[in-house]
Residue, then its C-alpha position, 0 to 999 in steps of 0.5 A: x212793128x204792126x203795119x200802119x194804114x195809109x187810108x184816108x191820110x193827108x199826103x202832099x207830094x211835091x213835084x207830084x205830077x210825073x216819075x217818082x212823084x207821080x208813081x208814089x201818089x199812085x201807089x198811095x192812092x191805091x192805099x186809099x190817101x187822100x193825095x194832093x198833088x203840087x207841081x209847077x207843071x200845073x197841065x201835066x199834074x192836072x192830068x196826073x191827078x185826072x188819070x188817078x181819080x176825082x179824089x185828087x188835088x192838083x195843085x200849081x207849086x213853085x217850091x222855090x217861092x217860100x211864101x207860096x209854098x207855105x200858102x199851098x200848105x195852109x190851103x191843104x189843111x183848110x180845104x181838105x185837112x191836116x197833113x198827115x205826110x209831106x213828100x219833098x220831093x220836087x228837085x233836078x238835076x242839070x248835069x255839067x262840070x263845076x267849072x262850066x256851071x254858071x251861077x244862075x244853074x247853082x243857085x236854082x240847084x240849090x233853091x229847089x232841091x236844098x232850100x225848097x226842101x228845108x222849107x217844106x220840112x220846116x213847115x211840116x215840123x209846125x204842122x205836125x209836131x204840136x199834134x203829135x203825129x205826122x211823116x215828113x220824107x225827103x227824096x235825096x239820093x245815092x248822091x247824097x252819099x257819094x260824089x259824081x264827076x259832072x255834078x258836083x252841085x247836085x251832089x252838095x244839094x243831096x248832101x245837103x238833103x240827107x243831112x237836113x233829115x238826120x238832124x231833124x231826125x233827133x230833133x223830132x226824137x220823142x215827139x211821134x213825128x217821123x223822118x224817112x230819107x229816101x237815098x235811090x241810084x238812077x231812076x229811069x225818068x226824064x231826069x235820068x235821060x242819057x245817062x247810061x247803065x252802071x255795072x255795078x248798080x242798076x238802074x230802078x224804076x219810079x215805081x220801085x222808089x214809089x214802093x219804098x216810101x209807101x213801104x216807109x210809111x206803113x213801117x216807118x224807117x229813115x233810111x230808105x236805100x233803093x234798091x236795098x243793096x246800096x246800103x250794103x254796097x256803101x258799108x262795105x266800099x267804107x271799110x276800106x281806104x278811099x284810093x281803094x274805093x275810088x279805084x273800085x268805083x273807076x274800075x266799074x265804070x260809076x266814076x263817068x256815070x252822069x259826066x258822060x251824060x252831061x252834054x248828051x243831045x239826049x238830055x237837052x229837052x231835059x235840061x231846057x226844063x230844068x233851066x225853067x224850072x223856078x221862075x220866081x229866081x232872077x237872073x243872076x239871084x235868089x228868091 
């Protein structure tokens, strides 16, 4: 397949002013894309946007809020055009026992990193399919296929992600639409902040996760593994029995890999964070 061009494309990333969205807007920007950046943290995504160049929109975005997310969208293709590539990216990642998590944690879990995503997919289907052209990723992870002690909502979410993209994937069969699911390990961000080193899987960078959605965009693919020994290290622990597998993971030390990070002092700046990360969610409800 011949490499397709990212100059000039419309592409809106979510939760685009730091780690893996900041890092792919300045990837894609050094492809020539005209970048838009939606961010709740409107001062730092300003800046982001700033240090990449006059060309870049930075634009306030509560994903969790529908109705605006949806009013963002429409604002991007007046002003500036048709969305060519929407990046859902925005989502955290609090880390605690189930049974220590309380309600209002699982429901912001699940309005940013699940609901906000099947919106923003749901909207770019809209936008894109009529026109018969369009890619649409969804920035999961290796917990979307897996279960880890110590975050087991972050984990449904992630599940959830990559099975929103899978059924959109056959739905959009046909249409010239595209669908990539990016599935990375632990990438050295603030989210990722106490957690220690697997042995088995090392940790990436943002930069590494930028270079392959830019690398799923150029040749469109739907699973996007980073690094790409993930996807070997899951069909091959698949061929054998899960006592087996759970051993293994136990053995290699994956098993506490975000437990033990889950009330670090490391971490509380970032979960202070996340607790404000969606403020149009009330106390004790949903958007």
């Amino acid at each position: 397949m011949a490499r397709q061009s990212l100059s000039g494309k419309v592409v809106v990333v979510t939760g685009g002013a730091q780690g893996i969205g900041a890092a792919t807007a300045a990837a894609l920007h050094r492809r020539g894309s005209r970048l838009v950046l939606g961010d709740l943290d409107r001062v730092r995504a300003e800046k982001t946007a700033g240090e990449l160049g006059p060309d870049v929109v930075a634009s306030p975005l509560d994903v969790t809020d529908t109705a605006a997310f949806t009013a963002f969208l429409d604002d991007v293709e007046r002003t500036i055009g048709p969305i060519d590539v929407l990046i859902n990216n925005a989502g955290i990642m609090p880390l605690s026992p189930l049974d220590e998590e309380d309600d209002t944690a699982t429901r912001r879990l699940l309005e940013i990193n699940v609901h906000a995503v099947v919106h923003g997919t749901r909207e770019a289907v809209k936008r894109m399919k009529p026109r018969g052209r369009g890619h649409i990723v969804n920035v999961a992870s290796m917990a979307g296929k897996s279960g880890f002690s110590g975050a087991a909502t972050y984990c449904a979410t992630k599940h959830a992600v990559v099975g929103l993209s899978e059924a959109v994937r056959l739905e959009l069969r046909g249409t010239g639409v595209e669908v990539s699911c990016v599935m990375p390990a632990v990438v050295r961000t603030e989210l990722a902040s106490g957690l220690g080193e697997a042995r088995f899987i090392k940790s990436v960078g943002p930069g590494d996760v930028a270079a392959a959605i830019v690398g799923a965009l150029e040749r469109p693919k739907f699973d996007v593994f980073v690094p790409k020994s993930l996807d070997l290290t899951g069909r091959i622990t698949r061929l054998f029995p899960r006592a087996f597998g759970e051993w293994l993971v136990r053995a290699l030390g994956g098993d506490q890999l975000l437990a033990s990070a889950a009330h670090s002092p490391e971490r509380a700046e970032y979960e202070g964070r996340a607790a404000r990360s969606a403020p149009s969610i009330p106390p004790g409800g949903s958007v």
